[in-house]
C-alpha positions as CSV (number, residue, x, y, z in Angstrom):
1,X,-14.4,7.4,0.7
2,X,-14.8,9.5,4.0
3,X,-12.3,12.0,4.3
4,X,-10.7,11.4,7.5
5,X,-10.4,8.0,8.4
6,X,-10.2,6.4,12.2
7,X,-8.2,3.7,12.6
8,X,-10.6,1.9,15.2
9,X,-13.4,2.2,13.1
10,X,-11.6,1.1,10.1
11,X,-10.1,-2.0,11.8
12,X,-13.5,-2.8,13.3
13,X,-14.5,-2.3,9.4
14,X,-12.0,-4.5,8.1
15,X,-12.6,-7.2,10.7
16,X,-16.2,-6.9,10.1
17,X,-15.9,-8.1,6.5
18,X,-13.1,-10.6,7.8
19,X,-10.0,-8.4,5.5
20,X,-6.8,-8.1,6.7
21,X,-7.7,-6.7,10.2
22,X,-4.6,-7.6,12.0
23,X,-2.1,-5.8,9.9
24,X,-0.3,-3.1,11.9
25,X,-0.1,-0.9,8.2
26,X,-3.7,-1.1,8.1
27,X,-4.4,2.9,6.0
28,X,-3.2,0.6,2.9
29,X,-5.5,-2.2,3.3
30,X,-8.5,-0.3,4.2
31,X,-7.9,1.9,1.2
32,X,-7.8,-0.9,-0.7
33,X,-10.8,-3.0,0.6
34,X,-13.1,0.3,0.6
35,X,-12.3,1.7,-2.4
36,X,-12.4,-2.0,-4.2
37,X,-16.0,-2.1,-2.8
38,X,-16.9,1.5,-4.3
39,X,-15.6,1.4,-7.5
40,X,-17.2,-2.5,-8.2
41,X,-20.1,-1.1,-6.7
42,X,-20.4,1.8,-8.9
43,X,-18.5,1.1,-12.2
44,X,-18.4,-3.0,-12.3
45,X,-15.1,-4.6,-12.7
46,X,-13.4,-7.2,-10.4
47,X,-10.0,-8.2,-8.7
48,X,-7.0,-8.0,-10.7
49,X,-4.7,-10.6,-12.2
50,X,-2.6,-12.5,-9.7
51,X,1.0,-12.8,-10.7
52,X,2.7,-15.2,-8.2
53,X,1.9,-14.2,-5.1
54,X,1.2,-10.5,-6.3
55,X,-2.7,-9.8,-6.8
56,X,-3.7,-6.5,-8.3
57,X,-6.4,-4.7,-6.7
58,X,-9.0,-4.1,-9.3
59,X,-9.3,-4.9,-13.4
60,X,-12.4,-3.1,-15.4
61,X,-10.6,-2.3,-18.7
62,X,-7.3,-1.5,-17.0
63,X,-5.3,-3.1,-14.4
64,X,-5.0,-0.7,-11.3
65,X,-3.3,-1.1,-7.7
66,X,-4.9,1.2,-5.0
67,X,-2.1,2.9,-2.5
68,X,-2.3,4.7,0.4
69,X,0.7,7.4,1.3
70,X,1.4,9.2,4.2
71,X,2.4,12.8,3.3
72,X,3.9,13.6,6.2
73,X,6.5,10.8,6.4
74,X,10.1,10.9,5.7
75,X,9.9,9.3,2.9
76,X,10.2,10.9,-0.5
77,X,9.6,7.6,-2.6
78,X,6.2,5.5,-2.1
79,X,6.0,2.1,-2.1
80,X,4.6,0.8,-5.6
81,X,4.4,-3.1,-6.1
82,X,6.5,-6.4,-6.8
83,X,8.8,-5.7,-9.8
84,X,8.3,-8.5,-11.4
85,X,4.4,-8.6,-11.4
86,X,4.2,-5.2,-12.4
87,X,6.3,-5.9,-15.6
88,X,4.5,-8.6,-15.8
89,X,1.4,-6.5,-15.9
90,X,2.4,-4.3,-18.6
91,X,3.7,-6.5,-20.8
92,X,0.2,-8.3,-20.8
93,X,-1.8,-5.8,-20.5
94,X,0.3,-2.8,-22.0
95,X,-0.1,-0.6,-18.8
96,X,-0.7,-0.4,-14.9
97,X,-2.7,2.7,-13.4
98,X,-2.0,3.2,-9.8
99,X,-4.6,5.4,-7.8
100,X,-3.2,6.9,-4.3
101,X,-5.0,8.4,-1.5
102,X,-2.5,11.1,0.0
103,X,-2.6,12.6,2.9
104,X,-1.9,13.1,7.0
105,X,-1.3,10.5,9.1
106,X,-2.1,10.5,13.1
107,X,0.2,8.9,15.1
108,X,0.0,6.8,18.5
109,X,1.9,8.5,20.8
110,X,0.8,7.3,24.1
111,X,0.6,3.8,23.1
112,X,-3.4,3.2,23.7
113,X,-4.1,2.3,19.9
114,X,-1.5,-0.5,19.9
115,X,-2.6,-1.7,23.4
116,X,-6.0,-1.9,21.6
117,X,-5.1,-3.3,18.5
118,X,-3.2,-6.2,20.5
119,X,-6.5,-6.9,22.9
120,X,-8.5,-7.2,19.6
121,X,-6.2,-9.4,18.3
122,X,-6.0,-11.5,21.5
123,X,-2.4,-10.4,22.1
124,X,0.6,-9.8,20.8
125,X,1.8,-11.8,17.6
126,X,4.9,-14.3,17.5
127,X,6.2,-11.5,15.2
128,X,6.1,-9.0,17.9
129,X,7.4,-11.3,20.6
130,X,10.4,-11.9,18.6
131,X,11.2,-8.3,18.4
132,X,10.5,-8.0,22.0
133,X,13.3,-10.7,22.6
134,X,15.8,-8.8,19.9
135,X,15.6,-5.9,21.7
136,X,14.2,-4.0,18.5
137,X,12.1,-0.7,18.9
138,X,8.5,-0.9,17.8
139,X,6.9,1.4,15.2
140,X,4.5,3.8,15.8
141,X,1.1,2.7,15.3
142,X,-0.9,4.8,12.9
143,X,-4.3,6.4,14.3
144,X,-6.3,8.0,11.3
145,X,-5.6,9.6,7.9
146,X,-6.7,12.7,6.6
147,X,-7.0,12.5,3.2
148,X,-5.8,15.5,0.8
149,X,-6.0,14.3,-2.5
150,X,-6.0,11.3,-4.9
151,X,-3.2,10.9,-7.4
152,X,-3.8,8.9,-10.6
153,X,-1.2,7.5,-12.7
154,X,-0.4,4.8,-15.5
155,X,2.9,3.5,-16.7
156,X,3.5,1.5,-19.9
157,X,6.3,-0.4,-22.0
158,X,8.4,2.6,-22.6
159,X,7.9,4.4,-19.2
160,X,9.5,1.9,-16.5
161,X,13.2,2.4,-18.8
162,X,12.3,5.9,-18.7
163,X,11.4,6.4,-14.8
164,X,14.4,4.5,-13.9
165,X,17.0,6.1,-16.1
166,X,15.5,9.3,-14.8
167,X,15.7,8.8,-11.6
168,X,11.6,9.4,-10.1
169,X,10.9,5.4,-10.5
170,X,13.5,2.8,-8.3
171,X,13.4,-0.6,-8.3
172,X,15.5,-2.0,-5.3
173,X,13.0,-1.6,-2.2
174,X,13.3,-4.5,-0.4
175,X,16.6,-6.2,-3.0
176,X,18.6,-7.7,-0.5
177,X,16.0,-8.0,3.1
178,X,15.0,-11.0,4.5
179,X,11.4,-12.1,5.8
180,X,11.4,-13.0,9.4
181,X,11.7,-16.8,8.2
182,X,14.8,-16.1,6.5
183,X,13.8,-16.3,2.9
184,X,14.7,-13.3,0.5
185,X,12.0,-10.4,0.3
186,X,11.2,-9.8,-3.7
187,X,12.1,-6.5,-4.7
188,X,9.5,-3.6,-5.4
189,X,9.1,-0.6,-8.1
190,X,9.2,2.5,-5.5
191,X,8.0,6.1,-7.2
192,X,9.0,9.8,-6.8
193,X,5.4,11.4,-6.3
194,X,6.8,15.3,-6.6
195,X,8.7,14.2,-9.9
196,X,6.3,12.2,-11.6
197,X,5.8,13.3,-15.3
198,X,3.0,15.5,-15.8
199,X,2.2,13.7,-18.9
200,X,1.6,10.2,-16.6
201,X,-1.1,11.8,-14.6
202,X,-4.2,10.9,-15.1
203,X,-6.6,13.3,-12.7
């Protein structure tokens, strides 16, 4: 993996190999596209199991998922995956590793990157012109990521309980939010990186 990546040329990346190139959140689906693409490369291995409408991002002996966080957000937990395809996960394969690339995001200030993003996508989506219409403020666009380190990590059986009695694993991102169409978003496992278990890491 480089260790800064541009969103432009990552988008351009992503769109070259026809992945998910029109996502706004696109450090988490680069991340997982190019790392997917290393690791088969190098070690062999596949996609994951697909629980519902859950995939996980790469099976060799283990199941893992591939995240990417922002350090420098305001948020303390990061985003895992759906609940139930996670316990889903463990209780048929007996754990779930999770690899995270950390580090600094850029932000678009000015406005450019999303005016560039839109032109590549041939305008704006019916998403966004909905939100134009609601009056709702957009998110800034993220422009690169400097990566500062990977974070490795499995949980089994006996460590979801644990995490959530504890308080460094939550599982009610999401419980209660709506899609845009109206139906009921599923709920996702969220994780305390600074209070993780030294035990649970892996590298």
């Amino acid at each position: 993996m480089p260790p800064v990546w541009n969103g432009k040329d990552a988008i351009l990346e992503l769109q070259s190999a026809g992945y998910q190139w029109k996502q706004m959140e696109w450090i988490g689906w680069y991340f997982e596209w190019k790392a997917k693409q290393i690791l088969i490369g190098k070690l062999g291995g596949s996609d994951g199991p697909k629980y519902g409408n859950t995939r996980f991002d790469y099976r060799k002996d283990f199941v893992w998922d591939l995240k990417a966080h922002p350090g420098n957000s305001r948020m303390y937990f990061t985003i895992l995956n759906d609940v139930e395809a996670i316990d889903r996960c463990i209780h048929e394969f007996g754990t779930i590793g999770f690899i995270l690339a950390v580090g600094t995001v850029g932000y678009d200030e000015s406005g450019s990157f999303k005016r560039w993003h839109d032109g590549l996508k041939g305008g704006v989506s019916r998403y966004e012109e909905e939100r134009i219409r609601r009056g709702a403020s957009s998110r800034r666009r993220k422009i690169s990521f400097d990566v500062e380190n990977y974070l490795t990590f499995a949980l089994d059986r006996e460590d979801i309980p644990r995490g959530l009695s504890e308080g460094w694993l939550r599982n009610t991102f999401q419980r209660g939010m709506r899609n845009a169409g109206g139906s009921s978003r599923r709920a996702k496992y969220s994780i305390r990186l600074d209070w993780i278990p030294q035990e649970l890491l892996l590298v």
